[in-house]
N, C-alpha and C positions, 0 to 999 in steps of 0.2 A: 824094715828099717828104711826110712828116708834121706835118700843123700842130702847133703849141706855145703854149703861154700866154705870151701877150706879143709875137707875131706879128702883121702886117698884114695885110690882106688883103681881098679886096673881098664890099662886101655886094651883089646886087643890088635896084632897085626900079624899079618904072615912074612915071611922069607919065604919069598920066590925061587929061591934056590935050594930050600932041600923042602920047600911045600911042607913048614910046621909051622902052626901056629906057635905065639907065642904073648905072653903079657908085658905091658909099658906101663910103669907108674905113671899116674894124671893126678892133678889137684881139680878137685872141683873148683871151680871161678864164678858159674852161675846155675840158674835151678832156670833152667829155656820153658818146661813143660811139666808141673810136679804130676799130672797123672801119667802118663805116657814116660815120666822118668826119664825126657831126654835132656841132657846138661852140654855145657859149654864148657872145655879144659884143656888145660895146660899138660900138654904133654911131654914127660922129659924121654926123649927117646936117645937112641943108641950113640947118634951124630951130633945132635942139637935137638934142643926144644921146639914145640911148635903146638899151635894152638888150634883144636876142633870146636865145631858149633851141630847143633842138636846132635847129638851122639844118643844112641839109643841103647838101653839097656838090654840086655840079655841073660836071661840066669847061667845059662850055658855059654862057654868062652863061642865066640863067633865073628870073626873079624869085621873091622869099624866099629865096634859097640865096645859099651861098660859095661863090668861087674863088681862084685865085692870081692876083696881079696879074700882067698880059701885059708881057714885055720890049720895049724898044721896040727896034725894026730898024732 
């Protein structure tokens, strides 16, 4: 699957205080890199919004990077 501008998708980031990762809804905004799958987005996190540039893809959660949100089973 190819991300898109105007797409969901999860950002990750840690808490420094109990050291978990965890997932931030992002809108995709722009396509920076389509082979490398790095994009540019609008992140709405816990405080405020705020916006990342080349974010890289991960299939695996791993903080700074994007993936797809998981189906649930």
């Amino acid at each position: 699957m190819k991300p898109t501008v105007g797409r969901i998708i999860h950002y990750f980031c840690e808490d420094s205080d109990k050291n978990e990762l965890f997932a931030l809804p992002a809108i995709v905004i722009k396509i920076v890199d389509e082979d490398d799958q790095r994009l540019k987005l609008y992140i709405i996190g816990n405080n405020y919004p705020y916006y990342a540039d080349y974010v890289q893809y991960s299939k695996e959660p791993k903080v700074g990077c994007w993936s797809w949100p998981k189906r649930d089973e």
